[in-house]
NULUM-31861 format. One record per residue (C-alpha): residue number from 0; residue in one letter; chain; z, y, x. Coordinates in steps of 0.2 Angstrom, whole numbers. Layout:
N
<pt seq="NUM" type="A" mol="A" Z="Z" Y="Y" X="X"/>
...
This chain:
308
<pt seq="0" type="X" mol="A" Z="0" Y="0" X="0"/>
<pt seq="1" type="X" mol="A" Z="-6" Y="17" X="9"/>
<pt seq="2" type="X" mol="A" Z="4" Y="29" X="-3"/>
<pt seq="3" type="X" mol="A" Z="21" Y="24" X="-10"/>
<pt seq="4" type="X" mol="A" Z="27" Y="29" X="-27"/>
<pt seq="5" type="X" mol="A" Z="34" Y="47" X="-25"/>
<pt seq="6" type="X" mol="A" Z="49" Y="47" X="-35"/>
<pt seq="7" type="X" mol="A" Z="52" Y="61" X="-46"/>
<pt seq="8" type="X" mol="A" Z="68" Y="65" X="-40"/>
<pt seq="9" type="X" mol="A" Z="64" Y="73" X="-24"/>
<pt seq="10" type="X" mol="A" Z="49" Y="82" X="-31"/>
<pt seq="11" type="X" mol="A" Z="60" Y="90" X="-46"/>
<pt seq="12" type="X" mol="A" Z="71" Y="95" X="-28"/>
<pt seq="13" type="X" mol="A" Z="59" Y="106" X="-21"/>
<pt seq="14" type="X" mol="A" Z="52" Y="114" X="-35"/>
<pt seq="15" type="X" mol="A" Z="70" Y="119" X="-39"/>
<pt seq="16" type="X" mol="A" Z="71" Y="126" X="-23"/>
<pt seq="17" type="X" mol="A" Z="56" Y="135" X="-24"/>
<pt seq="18" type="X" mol="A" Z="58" Y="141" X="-40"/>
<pt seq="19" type="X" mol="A" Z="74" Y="151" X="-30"/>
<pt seq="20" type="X" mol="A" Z="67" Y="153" X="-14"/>
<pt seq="21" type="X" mol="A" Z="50" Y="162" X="-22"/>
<pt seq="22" type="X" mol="A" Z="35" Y="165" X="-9"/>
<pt seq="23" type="X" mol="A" Z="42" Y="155" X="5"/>
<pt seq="24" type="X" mol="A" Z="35" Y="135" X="-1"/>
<pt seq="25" type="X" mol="A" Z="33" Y="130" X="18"/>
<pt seq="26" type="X" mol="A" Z="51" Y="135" X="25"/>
<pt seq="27" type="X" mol="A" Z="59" Y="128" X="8"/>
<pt seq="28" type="X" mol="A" Z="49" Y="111" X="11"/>
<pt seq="29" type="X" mol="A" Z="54" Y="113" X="32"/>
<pt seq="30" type="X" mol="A" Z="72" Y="114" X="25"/>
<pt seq="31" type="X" mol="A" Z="71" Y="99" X="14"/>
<pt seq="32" type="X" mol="A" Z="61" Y="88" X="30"/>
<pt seq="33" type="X" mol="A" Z="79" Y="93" X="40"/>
<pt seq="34" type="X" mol="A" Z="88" Y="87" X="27"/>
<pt seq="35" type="X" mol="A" Z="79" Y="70" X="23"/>
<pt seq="36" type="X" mol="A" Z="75" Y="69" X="44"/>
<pt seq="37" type="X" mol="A" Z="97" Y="69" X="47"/>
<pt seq="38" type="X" mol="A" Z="94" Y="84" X="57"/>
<pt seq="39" type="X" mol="A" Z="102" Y="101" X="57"/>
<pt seq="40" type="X" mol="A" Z="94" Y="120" X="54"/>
<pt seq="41" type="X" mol="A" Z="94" Y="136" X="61"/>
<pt seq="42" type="X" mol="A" Z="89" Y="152" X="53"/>
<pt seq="43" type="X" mol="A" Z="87" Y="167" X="63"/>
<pt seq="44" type="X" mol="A" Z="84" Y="184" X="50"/>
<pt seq="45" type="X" mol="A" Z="89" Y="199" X="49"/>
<pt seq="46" type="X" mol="A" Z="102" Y="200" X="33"/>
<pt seq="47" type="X" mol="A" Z="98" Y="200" X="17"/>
<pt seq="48" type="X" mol="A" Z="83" Y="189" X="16"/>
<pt seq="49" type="X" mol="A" Z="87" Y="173" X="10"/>
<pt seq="50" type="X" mol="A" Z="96" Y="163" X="22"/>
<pt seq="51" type="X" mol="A" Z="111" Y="160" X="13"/>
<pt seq="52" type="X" mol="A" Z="105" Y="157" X="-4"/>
<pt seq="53" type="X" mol="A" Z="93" Y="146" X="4"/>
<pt seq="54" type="X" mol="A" Z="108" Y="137" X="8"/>
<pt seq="55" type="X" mol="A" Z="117" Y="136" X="-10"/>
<pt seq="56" type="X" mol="A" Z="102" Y="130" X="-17"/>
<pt seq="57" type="X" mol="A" Z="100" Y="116" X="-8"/>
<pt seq="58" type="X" mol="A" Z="117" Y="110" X="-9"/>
<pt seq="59" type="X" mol="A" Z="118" Y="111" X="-29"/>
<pt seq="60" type="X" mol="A" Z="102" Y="102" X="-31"/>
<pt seq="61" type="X" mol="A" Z="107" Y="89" X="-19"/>
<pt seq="62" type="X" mol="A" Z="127" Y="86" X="-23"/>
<pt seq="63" type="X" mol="A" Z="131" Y="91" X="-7"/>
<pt seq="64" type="X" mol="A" Z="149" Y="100" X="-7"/>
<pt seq="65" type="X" mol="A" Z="145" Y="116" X="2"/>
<pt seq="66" type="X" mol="A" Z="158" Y="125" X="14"/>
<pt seq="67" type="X" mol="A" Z="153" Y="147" X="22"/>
<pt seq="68" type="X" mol="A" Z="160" Y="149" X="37"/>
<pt seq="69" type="X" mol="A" Z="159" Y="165" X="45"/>
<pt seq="70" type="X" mol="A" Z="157" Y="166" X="63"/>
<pt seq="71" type="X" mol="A" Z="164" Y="182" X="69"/>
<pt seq="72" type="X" mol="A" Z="171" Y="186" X="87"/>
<pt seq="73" type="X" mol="A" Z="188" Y="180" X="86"/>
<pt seq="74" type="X" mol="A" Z="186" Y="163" X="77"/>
<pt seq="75" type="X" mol="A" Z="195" Y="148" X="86"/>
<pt seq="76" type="X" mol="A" Z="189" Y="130" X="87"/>
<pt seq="77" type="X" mol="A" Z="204" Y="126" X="74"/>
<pt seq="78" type="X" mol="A" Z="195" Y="138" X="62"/>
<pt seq="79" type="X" mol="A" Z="181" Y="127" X="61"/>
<pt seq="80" type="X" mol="A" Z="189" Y="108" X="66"/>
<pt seq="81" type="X" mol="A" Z="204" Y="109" X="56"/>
<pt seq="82" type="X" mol="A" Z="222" Y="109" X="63"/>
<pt seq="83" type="X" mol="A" Z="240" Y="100" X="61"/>
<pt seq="84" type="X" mol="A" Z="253" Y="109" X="52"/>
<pt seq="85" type="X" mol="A" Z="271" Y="102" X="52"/>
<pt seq="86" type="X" mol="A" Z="277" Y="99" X="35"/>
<pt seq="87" type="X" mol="A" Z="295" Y="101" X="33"/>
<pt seq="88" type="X" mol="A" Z="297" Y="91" X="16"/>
<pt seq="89" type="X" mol="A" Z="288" Y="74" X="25"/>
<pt seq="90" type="X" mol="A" Z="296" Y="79" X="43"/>
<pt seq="91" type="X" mol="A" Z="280" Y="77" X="51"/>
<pt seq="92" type="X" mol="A" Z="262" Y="86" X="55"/>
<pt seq="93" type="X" mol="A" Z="251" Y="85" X="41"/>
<pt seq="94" type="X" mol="A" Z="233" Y="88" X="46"/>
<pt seq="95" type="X" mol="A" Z="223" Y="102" X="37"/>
<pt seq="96" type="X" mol="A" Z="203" Y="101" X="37"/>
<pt seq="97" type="X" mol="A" Z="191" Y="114" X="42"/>
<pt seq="98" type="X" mol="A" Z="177" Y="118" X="35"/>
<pt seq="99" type="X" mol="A" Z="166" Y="105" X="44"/>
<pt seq="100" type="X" mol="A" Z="174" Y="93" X="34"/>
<pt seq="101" type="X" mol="A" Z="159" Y="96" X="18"/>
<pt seq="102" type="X" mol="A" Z="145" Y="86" X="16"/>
<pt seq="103" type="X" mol="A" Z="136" Y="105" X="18"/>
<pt seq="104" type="X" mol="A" Z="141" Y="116" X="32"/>
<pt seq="105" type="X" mol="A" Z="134" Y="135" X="32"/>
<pt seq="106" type="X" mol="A" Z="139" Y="142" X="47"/>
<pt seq="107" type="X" mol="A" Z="134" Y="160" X="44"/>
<pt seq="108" type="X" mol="A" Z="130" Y="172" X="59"/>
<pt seq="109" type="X" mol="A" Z="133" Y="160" X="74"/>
<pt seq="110" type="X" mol="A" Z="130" Y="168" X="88"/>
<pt seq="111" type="X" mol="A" Z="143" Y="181" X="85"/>
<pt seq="112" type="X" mol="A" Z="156" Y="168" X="88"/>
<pt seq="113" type="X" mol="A" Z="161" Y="165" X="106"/>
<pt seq="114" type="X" mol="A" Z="155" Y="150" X="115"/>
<pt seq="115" type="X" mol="A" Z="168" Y="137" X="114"/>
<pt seq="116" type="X" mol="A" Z="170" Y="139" X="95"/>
<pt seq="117" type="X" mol="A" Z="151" Y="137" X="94"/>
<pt seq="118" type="X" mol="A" Z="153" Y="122" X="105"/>
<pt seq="119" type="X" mol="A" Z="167" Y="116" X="94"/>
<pt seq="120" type="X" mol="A" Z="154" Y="117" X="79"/>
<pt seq="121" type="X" mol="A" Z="138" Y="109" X="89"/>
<pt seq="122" type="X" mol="A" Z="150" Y="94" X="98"/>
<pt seq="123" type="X" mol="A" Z="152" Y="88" X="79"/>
<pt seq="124" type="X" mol="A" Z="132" Y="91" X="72"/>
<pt seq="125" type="X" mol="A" Z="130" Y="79" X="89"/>
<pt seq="126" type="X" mol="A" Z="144" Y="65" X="86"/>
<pt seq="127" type="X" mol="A" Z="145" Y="65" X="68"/>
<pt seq="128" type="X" mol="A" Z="164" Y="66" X="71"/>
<pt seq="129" type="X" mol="A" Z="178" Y="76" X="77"/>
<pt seq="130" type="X" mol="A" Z="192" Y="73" X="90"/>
<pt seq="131" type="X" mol="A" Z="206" Y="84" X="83"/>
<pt seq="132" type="X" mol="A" Z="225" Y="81" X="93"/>
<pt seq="133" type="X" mol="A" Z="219" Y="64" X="100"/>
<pt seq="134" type="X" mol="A" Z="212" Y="57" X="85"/>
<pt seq="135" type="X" mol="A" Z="198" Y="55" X="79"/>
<pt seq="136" type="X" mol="A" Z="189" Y="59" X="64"/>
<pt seq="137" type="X" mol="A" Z="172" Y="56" X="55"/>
<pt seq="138" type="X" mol="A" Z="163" Y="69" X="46"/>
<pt seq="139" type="X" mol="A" Z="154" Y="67" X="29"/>
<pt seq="140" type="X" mol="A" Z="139" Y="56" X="26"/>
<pt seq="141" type="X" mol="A" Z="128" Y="65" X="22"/>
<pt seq="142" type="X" mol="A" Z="131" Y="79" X="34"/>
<pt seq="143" type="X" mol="A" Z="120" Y="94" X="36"/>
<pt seq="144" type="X" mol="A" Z="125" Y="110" X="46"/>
<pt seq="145" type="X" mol="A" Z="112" Y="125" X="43"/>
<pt seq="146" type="X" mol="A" Z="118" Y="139" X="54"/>
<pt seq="147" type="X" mol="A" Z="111" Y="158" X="53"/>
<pt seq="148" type="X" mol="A" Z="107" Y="167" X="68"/>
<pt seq="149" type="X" mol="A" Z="104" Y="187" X="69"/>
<pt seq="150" type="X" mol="A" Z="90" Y="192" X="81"/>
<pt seq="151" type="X" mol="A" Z="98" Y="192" X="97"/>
<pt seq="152" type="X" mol="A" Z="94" Y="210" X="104"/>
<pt seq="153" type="X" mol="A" Z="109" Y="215" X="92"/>
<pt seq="154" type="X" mol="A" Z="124" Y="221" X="100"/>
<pt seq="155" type="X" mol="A" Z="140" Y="209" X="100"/>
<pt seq="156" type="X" mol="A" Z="129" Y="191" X="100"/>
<pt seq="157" type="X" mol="A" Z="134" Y="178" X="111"/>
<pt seq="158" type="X" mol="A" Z="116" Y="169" X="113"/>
<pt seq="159" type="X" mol="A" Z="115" Y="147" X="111"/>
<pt seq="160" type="X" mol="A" Z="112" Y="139" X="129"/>
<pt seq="161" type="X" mol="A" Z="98" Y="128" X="129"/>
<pt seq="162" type="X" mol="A" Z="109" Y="113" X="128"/>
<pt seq="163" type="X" mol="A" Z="116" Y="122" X="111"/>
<pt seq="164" type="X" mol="A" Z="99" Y="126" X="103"/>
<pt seq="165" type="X" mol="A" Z="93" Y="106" X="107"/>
<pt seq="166" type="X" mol="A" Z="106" Y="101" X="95"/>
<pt seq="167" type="X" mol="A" Z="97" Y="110" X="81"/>
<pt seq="168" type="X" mol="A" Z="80" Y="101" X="72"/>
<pt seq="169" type="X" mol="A" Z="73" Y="115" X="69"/>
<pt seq="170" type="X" mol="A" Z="71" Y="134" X="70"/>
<pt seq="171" type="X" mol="A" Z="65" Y="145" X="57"/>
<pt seq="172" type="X" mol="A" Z="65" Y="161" X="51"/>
<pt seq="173" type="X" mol="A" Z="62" Y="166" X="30"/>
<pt seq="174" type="X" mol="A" Z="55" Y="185" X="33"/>
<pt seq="175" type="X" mol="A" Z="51" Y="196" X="23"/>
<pt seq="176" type="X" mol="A" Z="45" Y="190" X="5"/>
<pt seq="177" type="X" mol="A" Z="27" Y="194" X="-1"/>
<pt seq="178" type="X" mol="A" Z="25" Y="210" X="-14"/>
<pt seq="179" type="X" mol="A" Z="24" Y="199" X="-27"/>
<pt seq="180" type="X" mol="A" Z="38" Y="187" X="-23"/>
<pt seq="181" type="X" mol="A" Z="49" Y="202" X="-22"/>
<pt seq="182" type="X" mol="A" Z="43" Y="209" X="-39"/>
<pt seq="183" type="X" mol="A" Z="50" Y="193" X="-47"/>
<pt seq="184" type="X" mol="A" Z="65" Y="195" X="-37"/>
<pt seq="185" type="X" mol="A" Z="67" Y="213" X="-42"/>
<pt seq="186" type="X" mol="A" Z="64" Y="208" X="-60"/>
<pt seq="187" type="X" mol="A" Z="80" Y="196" X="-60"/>
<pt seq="188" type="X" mol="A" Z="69" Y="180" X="-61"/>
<pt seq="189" type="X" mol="A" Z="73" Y="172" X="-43"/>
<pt seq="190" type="X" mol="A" Z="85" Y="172" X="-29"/>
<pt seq="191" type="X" mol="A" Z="106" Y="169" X="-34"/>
<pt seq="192" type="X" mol="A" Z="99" Y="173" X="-55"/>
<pt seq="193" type="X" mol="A" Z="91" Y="156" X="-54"/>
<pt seq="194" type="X" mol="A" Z="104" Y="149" X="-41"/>
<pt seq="195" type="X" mol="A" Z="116" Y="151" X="-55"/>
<pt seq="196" type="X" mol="A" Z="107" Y="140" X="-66"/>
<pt seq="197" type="X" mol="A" Z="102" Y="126" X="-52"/>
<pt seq="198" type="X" mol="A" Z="110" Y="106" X="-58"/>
<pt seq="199" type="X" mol="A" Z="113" Y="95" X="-47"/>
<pt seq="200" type="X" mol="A" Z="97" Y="83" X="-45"/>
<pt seq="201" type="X" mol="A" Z="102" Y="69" X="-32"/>
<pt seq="202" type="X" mol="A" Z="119" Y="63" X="-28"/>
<pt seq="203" type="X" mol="A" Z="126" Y="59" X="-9"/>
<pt seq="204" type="X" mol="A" Z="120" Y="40" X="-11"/>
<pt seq="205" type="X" mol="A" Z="102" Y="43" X="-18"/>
<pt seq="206" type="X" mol="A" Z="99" Y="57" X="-1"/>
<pt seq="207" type="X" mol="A" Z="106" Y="43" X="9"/>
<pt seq="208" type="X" mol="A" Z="94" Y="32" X="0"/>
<pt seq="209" type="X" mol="A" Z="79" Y="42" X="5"/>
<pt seq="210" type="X" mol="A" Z="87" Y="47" X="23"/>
<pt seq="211" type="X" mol="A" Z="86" Y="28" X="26"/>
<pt seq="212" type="X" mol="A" Z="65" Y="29" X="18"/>
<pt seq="213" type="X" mol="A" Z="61" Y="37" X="36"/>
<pt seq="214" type="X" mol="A" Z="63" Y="22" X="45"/>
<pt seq="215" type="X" mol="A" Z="49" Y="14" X="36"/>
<pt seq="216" type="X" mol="A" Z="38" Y="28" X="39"/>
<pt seq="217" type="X" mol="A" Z="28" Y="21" X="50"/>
<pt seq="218" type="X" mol="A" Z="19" Y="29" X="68"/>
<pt seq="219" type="X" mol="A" Z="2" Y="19" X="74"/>
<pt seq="220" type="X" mol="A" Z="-1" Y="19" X="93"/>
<pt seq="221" type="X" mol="A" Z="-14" Y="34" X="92"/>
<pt seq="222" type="X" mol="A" Z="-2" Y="45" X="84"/>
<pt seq="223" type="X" mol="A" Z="10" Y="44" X="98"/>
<pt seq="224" type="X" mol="A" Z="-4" Y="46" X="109"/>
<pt seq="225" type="X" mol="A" Z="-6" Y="63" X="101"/>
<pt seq="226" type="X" mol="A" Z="11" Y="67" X="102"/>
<pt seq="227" type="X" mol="A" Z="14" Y="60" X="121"/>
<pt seq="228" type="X" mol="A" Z="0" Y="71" X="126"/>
<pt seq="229" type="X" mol="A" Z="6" Y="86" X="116"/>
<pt seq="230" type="X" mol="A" Z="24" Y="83" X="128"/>
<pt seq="231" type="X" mol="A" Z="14" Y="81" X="146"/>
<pt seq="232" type="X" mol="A" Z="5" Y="98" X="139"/>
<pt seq="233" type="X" mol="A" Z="20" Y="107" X="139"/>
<pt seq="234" type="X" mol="A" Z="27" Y="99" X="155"/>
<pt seq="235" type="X" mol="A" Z="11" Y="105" X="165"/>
<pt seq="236" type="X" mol="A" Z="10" Y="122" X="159"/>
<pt seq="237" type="X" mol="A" Z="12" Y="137" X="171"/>
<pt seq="238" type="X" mol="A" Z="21" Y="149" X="160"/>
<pt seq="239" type="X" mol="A" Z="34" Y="134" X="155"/>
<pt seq="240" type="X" mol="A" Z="53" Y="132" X="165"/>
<pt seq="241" type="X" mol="A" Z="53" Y="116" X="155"/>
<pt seq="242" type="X" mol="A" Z="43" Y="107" X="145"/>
<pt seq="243" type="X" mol="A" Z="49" Y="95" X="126"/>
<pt seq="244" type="X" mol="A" Z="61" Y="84" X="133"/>
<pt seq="245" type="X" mol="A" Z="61" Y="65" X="128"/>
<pt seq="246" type="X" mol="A" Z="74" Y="67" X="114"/>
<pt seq="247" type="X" mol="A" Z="63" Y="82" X="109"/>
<pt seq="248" type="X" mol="A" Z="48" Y="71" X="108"/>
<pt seq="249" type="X" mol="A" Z="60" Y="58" X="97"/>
<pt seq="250" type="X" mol="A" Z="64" Y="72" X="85"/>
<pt seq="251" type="X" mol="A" Z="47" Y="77" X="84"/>
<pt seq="252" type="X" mol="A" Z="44" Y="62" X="76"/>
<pt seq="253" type="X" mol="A" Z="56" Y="62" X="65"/>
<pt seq="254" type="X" mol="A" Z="54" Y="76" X="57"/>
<pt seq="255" type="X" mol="A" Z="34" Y="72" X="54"/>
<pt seq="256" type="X" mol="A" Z="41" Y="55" X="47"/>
<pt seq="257" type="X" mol="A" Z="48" Y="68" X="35"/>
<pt seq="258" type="X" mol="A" Z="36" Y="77" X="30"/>
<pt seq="259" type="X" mol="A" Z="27" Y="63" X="26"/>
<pt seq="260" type="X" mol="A" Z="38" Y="56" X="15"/>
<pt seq="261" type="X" mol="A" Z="38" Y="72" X="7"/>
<pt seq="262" type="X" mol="A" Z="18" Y="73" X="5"/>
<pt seq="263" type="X" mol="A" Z="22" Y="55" X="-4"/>
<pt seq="264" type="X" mol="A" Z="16" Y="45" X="11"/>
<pt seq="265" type="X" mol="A" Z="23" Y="29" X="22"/>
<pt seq="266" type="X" mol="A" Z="14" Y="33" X="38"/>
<pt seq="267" type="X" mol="A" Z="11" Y="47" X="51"/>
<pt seq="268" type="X" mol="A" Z="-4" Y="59" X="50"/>
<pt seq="269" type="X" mol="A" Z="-9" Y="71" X="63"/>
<pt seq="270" type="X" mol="A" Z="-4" Y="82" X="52"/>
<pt seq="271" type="X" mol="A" Z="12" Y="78" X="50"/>
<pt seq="272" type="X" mol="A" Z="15" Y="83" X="66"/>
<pt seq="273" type="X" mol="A" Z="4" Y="99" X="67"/>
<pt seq="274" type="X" mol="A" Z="17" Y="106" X="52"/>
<pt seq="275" type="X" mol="A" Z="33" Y="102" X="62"/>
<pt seq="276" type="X" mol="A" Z="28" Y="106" X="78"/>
<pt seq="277" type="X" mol="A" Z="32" Y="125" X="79"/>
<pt seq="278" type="X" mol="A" Z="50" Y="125" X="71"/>
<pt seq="279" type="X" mol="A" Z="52" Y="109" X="80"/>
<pt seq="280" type="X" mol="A" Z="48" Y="112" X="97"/>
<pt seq="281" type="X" mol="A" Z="48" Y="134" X="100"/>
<pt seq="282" type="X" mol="A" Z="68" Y="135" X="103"/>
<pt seq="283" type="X" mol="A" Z="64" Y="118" X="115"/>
<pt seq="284" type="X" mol="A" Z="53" Y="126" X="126"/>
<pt seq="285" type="X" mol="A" Z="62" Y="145" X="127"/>
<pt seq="286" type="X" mol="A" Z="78" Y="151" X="125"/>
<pt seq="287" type="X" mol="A" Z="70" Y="168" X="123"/>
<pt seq="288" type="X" mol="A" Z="65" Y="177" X="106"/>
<pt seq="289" type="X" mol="A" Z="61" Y="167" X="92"/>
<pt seq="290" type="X" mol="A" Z="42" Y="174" X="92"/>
<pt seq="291" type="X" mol="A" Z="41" Y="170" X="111"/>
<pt seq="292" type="X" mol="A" Z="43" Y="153" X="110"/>
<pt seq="293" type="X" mol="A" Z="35" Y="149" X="94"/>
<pt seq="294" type="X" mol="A" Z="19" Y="158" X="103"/>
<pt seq="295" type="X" mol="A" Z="21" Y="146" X="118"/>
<pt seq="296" type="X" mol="A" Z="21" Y="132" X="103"/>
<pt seq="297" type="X" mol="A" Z="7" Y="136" X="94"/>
<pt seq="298" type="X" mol="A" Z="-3" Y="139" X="111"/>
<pt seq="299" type="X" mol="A" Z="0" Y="122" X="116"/>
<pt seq="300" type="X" mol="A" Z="-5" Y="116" X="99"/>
<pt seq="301" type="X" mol="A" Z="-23" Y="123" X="102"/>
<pt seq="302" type="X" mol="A" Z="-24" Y="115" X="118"/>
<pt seq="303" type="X" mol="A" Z="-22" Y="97" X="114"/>
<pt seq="304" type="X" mol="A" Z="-35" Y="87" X="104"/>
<pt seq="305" type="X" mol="A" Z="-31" Y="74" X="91"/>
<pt seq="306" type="X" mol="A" Z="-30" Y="56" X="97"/>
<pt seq="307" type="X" mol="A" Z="-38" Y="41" X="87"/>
């Protein structure tokens, strides 16, 4: 069978989504891939476009109990992890949960914090659990951490490392919406109107259930072809420090499994690929502005031909 059934579940998702998120279909469905791929997101904007509503749609459609956290210069790694309290009435310390501990994580303005509550934050998106006071804990399954990034020539930002951004999926940015995107949203018909109205449409077992669909998504020899020649490209070019890692290359690949499953597909396309690439790979190859190394990604993507 080329084309599996495409349940109507995770159609009714995204047109939800877009139906809050108006004019932006391909960073909505970007965000959805994330999801279903087990990754984690990034949105750098400036305020006041979308990011965190972006955010709160997708965790009332897909049951996922949301947590805000706002990063701000003098939050501690407790702040985020949780810490022990002693309880006088039991005589003994009684851990309290932070926010990390929800199926949804928006960590709002990131790169305001200071690195080691970042690092507290990142550590958990990597393990999947946390070590609080020598014990240690696991995190929500699902769990999805979106995390919003102001540009970084703005005073009073601490800037993810390399090692930091890696730990992200994918990059994107929302921008500005279209004139008549805006009109609706002006008009009261989009944005936090509709998110009011959102019902939850999946539960935390049926997104498990279509996590585990990647898997059988399946990757024929020429495809990884494309996408081994795509990583030497970025290894040999000149204007390149570094070029996509091998656990880049892997979640590469994971997200265009994704976006195949979302185009209602059990195998790899070229284009598949071609649609993730950019927010997939532009924060792996530079650590400088957003537009800097989605151009150096796009530029690789003219440069290699399809395989097959």
């Amino acid at each position: 069978m080329n084309r599996p059934e495409r349940l109507s579940d995770l159609e009714a998702v995204f047109a939800a989504l877009e139906g809050v998120v108006l004019g932006k279909s391909r960073e909505v469905r970007l965000a959805l891939c994330c999801l279903l791929a087990r990754g984690h997101l990034l949105i750098e904007d400036l305020p006041g476009l979308g990011k965190t509503t972006l955010a709160q749609a997708l965790a009332r459609v897909t049951g996922l109990d949301m947590q805000r956290l706002q990063f701000t210069s003098d939050l501690l790694p407790a702040d985020v992890l949780g810490v022990s309290v002693f309880d006088p009435r039991e005589a003994r310390f009684c851990f309290h949960p932070g926010p990390v501990f929800h199926g949804l994580v928006l960590a709002d303005e990131i790169n305001r914090a200071p690195p080691k509550t970042q690092s507290a934050l990142l550590e958990a998106m990597e393990e999947g659990r946390v070590t609080v006071e020598g014990e240690t804990r696991a995190l929500p399954d699902p769990f999805f951490v979106i995390a919003t990034q102001n540009p970084q020539e703005q005073a009073g930002t601490f800037p993810l490392p390399e090692s930091q951004l890696d730990r992200f999926l994918m990059r994107l940015s929302l921008g500005y919406p279209d004139p008549r995107a805006e009109r609706e949203i002006l008009r009261g018909r989009a944005g936090r109107v509709k998110l009011e109205a959102l019902m939850s449409l999946l539960d935390a077992e049926r997104l498990r259930d279509w996590q585990a669909r990647l898997d059988g998504v399946h990757v024929a020899d020429a495809l990884l072809d494309y996408v081994q020649a795509l990583a030497a490209a970025s290894r040999e070019h000149p204007e390149l420090a570094w070029g996509l890692s091998t656990r880049g290359v892997l979640a590469l690949l994971q997200a265009a499994r994704g976006w195949a499953l979302l185009e209602g597909r059990d195998h790899v396309l070229p284009e598949d690929v071609q649609a993730v690439w950019i927010p997939v790979t532009g924060h792996r190859l530079s650590s400088g502005p957003r537009e800097e190394g989605e151009a150096l990604a796009r530029h690789l993507l003219t440069r290699v031909a399809v395989m097959g």
